[in-house]
C-alpha positions in Angstrom: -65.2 58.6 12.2 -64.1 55.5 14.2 -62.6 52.4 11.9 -63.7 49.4 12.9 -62.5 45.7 12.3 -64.6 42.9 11.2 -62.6 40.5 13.9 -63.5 42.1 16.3 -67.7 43.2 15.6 -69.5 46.3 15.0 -68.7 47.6 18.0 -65.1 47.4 19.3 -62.9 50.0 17.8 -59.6 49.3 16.0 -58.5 51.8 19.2 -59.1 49.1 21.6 -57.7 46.7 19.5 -54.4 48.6 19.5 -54.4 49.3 23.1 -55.0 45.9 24.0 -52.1 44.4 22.0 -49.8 47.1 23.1 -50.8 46.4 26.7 -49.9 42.5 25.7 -46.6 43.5 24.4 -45.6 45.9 27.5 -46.8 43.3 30.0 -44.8 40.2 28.0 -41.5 43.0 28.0 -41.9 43.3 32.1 -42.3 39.6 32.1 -39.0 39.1 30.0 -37.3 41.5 32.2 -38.5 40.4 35.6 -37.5 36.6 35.4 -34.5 37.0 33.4 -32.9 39.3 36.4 -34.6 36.9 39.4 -33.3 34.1 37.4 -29.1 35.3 38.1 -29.7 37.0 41.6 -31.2 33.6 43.2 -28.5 31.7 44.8 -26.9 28.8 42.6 -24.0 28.8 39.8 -25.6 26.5 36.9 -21.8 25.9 35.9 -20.9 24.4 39.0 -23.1 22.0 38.6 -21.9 21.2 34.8 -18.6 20.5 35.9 -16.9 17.6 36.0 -14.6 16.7 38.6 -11.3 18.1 38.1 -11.8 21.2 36.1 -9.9 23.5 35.5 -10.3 27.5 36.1 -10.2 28.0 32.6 -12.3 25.3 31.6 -15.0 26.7 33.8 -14.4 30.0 32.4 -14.5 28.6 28.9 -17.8 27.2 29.8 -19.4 30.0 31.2 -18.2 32.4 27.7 -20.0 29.7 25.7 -23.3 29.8 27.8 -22.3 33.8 27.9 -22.1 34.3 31.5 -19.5 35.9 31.8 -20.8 39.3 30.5 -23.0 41.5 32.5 -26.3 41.1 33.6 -27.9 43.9 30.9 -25.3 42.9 27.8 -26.8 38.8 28.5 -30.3 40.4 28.4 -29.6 42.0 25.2 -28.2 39.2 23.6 -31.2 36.8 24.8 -34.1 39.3 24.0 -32.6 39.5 20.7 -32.3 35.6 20.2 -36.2 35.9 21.4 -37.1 38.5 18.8 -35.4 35.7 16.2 -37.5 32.9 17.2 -34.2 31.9 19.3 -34.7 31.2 22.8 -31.1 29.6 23.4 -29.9 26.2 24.5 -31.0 23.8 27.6 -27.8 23.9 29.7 -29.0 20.6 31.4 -30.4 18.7 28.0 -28.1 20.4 25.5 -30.9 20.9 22.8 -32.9 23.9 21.3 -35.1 25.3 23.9 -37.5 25.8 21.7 -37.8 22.2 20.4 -38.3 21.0 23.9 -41.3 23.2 24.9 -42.7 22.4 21.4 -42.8 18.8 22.7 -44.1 18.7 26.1 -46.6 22.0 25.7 -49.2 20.0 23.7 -49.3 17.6 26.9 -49.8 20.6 29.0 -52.7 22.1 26.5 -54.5 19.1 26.5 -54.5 18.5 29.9 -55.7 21.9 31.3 -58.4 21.6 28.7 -59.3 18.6 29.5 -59.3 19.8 33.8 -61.2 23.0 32.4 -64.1 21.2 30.6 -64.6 18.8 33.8 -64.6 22.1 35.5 -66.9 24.0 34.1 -69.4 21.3 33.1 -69.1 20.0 37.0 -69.2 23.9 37.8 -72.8 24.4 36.0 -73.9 21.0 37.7 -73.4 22.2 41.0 -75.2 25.8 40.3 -78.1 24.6 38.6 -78.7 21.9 41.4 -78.3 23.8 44.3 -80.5 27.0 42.4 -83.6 24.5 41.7 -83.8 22.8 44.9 -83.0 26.8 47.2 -83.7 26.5 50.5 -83.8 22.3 50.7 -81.5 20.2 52.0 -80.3 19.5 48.7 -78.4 22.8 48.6 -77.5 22.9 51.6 -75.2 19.4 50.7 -74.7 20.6 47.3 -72.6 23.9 49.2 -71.1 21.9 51.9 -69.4 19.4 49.0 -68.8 22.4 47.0 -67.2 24.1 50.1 -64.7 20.8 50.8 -64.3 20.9 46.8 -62.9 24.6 47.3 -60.7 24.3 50.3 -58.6 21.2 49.3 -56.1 22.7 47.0 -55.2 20.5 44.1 -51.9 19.1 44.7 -53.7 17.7 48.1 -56.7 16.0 45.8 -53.7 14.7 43.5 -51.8 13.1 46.5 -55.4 11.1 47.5 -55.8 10.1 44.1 -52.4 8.6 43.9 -53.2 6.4 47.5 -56.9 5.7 46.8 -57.5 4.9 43.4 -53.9 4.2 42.0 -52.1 1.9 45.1 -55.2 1.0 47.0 -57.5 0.3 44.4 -55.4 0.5 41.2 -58.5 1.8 38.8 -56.8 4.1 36.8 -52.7 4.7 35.9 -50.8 7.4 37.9 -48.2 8.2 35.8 -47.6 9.0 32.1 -49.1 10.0 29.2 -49.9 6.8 27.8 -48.7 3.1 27.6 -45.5 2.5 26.7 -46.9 -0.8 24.7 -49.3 1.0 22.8 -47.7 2.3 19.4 -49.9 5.9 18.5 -48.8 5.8 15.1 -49.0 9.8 16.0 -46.7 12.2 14.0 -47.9 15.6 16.7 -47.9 15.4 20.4 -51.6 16.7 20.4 -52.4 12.9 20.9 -56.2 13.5 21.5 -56.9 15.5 18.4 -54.7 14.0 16.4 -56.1 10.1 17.5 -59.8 11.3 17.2 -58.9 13.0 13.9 -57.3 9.4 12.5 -59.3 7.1 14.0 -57.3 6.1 16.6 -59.9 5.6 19.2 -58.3 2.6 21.7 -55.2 4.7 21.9 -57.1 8.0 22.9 -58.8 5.8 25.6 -56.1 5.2 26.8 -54.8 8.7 27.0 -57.9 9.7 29.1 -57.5 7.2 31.4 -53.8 8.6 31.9 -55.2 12.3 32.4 -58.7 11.7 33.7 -56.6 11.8 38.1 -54.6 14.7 37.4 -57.4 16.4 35.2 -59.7 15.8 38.3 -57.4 17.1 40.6 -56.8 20.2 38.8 -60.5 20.1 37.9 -62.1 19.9 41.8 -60.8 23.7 43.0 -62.0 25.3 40.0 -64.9 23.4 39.6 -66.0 24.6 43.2 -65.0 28.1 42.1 -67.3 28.4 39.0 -70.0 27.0 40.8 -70.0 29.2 43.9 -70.1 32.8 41.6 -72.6 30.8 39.1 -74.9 29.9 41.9 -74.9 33.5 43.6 -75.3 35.0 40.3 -78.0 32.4 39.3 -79.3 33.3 43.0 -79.8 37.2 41.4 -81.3 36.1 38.2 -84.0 34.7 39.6 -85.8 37.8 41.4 -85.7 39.8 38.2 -89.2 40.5 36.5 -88.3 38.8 33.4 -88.4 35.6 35.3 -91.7 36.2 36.8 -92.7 36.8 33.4 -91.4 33.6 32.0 -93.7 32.0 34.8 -96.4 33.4 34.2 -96.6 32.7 30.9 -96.7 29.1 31.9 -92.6 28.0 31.1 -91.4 25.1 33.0 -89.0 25.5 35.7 -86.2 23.8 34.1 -87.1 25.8 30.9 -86.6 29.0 32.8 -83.7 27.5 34.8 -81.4 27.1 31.5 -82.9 29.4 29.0 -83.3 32.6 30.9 -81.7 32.6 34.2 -78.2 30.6 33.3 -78.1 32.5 30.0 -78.3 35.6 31.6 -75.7 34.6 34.5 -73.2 33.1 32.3 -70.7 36.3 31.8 -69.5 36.7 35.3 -69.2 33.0 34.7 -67.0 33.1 32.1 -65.0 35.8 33.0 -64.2 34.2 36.3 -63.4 31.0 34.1 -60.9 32.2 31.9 -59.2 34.4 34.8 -58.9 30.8 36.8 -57.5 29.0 33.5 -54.8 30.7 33.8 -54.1 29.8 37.1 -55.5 26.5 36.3 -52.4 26.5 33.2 -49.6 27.3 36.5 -51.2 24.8 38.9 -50.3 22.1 36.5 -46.5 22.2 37.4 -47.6 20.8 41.1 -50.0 18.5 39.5 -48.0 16.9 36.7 -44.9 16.5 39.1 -47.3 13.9 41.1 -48.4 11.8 38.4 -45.3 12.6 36.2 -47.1 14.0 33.5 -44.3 15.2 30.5 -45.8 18.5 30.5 -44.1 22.3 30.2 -45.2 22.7 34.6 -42.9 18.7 35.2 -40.3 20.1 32.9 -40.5 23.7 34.9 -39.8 21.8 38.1 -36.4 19.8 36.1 -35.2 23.4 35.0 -35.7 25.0 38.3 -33.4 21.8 40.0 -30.7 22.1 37.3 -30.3 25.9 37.2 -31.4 25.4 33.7 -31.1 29.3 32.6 -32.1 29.4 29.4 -35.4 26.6 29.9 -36.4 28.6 32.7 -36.3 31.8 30.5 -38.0 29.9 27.9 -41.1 28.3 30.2 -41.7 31.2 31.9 -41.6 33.6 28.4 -44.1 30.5 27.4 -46.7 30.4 30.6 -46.9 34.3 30.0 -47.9 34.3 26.4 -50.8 31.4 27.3 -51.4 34.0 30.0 -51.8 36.7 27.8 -53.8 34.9 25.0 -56.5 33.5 27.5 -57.1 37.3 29.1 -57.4 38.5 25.8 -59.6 36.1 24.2 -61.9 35.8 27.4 -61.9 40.1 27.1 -63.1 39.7 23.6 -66.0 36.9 24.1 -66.8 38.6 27.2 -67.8 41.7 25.6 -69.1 40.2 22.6 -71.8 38.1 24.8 -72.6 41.2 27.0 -74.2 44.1 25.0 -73.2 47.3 28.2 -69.5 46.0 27.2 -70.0 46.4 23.6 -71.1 49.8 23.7 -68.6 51.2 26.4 
C-alpha cells in the first residue's frame, strides 16, 4: 500500500517526495562544502585588506581569531555549518553587519527583477512561437527565426551594454541605474516594492520602479526569450501533424482556435520545463546584469563580496543562489508532472 500526500496529487508517492528532498539536502551539503573550501584556496588574504596601516603582527592575528581564521580549514567549516544550521550565517567582514540582514535586503530586488525578465520572457517566447507556427513556410517565419536567432546569440550583459548607450545616454528614455528615484518617498515598510505598492495603492511609485527594471529586465529577458521560443516553435512544429489536429480541422475549428487550444496546450511541458531550468540561470545572470545598471540586488552585491574577499557574504550568496536553485528545480519537477499525465503515472 503506497501513502500518498494530498500536496502532492493522487499520484506522486510520499517515496518521491522523500527522495526528492533528500536529493535537495545532499546537493545544498556539496554546495556548502564546495564554495566554502574554493572560497580559502583562491589567492587573497581578506585581512590584509582590513588592515590599517601600521599594524601590528598581533593585531592582525587578533583579527584573524575574531573572524576565526586562524583555525583549520575543516574546524572553520564546522563552526560555520553549525552557525548555518542556527539560522547564523556570520558577519560581512567588509560591512560589519549580519549576513543574513543584508541578503534579506537586497534579495527582494533580485526576485522581482528575474520575475519581472522571466514574464517578458516567456510571454515574448510564446509570441515568437505562435507567429512563426501560423505563418510556416512564409517569409514571416523566416524573419521571425532570423530575429529570434540575433535574440539568442547576443548574450545579455552585451544587450545591457546597448541599452545603456542607446536608450539611456543617446536617447535618455528610460533610467539606467537604481531601483527607484531617490525623490520619490515609497512609504514601503518591505523591499518587495512592486507587491507591496500595488497591494497599497501606491501606483506612481511602482511606475516608477518599472521604468527602473524594464532595461535590465529586457536584457536578461532577450536570451531566454529566444530560447523558449526556439523549443516552443519545434515542438509546436510536432503538434501540428498529429491526427488530433486534423481532427480539430475537420470539424470546422478556426486556425487560431486550434493554434492555442490544442497545439500550444499540448506543447507547453517541454516548454515549461526548459523555462524553469533557464530561470535559474536567468537568477545567476543577474549578477552581470545588475552590475551594469547598478541594480542593489544579491548578483551587484555578489560582485562587492568577491572584490573585498568578503568570506562570510560570499558563503552566504552562494548558500542563497543554491537554495533559489533548488526550489525552482523542484517546483518546475512538481508542475511538470502534474500537467503531464505519462509523468504522473511513472
Amino acid at each position: 500500500m503506497t501513502f500518498t500526500s494530498p500536496l502532492a496529487g493522487p499520484h506522486m508517492p510520499i517515496t518521491l517526495i522523500a527522495s526528492r528532498c533528500l536529493s535537495a539536502l545532499l546537493t545544498m551539503l556539496g554546495v556548502m562544502v564546495v564554495v566554502f573550501v574554493l572560497v580559502r584556496v583562491v589567492p587573497g588574504d581578506p585581512i590584509a585588506m582590513m588592515i590599517a596601516p601600521g599594524a601590528t603582527d598581533a593585531d592582525i592575528a587578533a583579527l584573524r581569531a575574531h573572524y576565526g581564521l586562524d583555525l583549520s580549514i575543516w574546524q572553520q567549516f564546522w563552526v560555520w555549518f553549525r552557525q548555518v544550521l542556527g539560522g547564523n550565517l556570520g558577519t560581512s567582514i567588509s560591512m560589519k553587519q549580519n549576513v543574513l540582514t543584508i541578503i534579506s535586503e537586497r534579495l527582494p530586488a533580485t526576485l522581482e527583477l528575474a520575475a519581472f525578465a522571466l514574464t517578458m520572457a516567456v510571454v515574448w517566447g510564446t509570441f515568437i512561437a505562435l507567429l512563426s507556427t501560423a505563418w510556416r513556410g512564409t517569409w514571416v517565419e523566416r524573419v521571425v527565426d532570423n530575429f529570434n536567432g540575433i535574440m539568442l546569440a547576443v548574450p545579455d550583459f552585451i544587450w545591457g551594454l546597448t541599452f545603456v548607450l542607446l536608450l539611456g545616454v543617446l536617447v535618455p528614455l528610460l533610467p539606467i541605474s537604481g531601483r527607484s528615484d531617490p525623490s520619490m518617498d515609497s512609504g514601503l515598510s518591505t523591499q518587495f516594492f512592486i507587491l507591496e505598492g500595488l497591494l497599497r495603492g501606491k501606483l506612481p511609485f511602482v511606475w516608477d520602479v518599472l521604468k527602473h527594471m524594464l532595461l535590465p529586465a529586457c536584457a536578461m529577458a532577450f536570451p531566454l526569450a529566444a530560447v523558449i521560443g526556439r523549443v516552443l516553435k519545434n515542438t509546436m512544429m510536432d503538434v501540428m501533424v498529429q491526427d488530433y489536429i486534423l481532427l480539430a480541422r475537420i470539424k470546422g475549428l478556426s486556425g487560431l482556435r486550434i493554434l492555442l487550444q490544442e497545439a500550444l496546450r499540448n506543447a507547453a511541458v517541454p516548454a515549461l520545463a526548459l523555462t524553469g531550468v533557464q530561470f535559474t540561470f536567468l537568477i545567476g545572470g543577474t549578477v552581470i546584469t545588475e552590475r551594469i545598471f547598478s541594480y542593489p540586488g544579491i548578483g551587484n552585491l555578489a560582485i562587492d563580496a568577491v572584490i573585498n574577499r568578503d568570506l562570510p557574504l560570499i558563503q552566504g550568496l552562494v548558500l542563497t543562489f543554491g537554495i533559489i536553485f533548488i526550489i525552482v528545480n523542484m517546483g518546475v519537477d512538481a508542475l511538470t508532472a502534474w500537467l503531464n499525465p505519462r509523468l504522473r503515472h511513472a
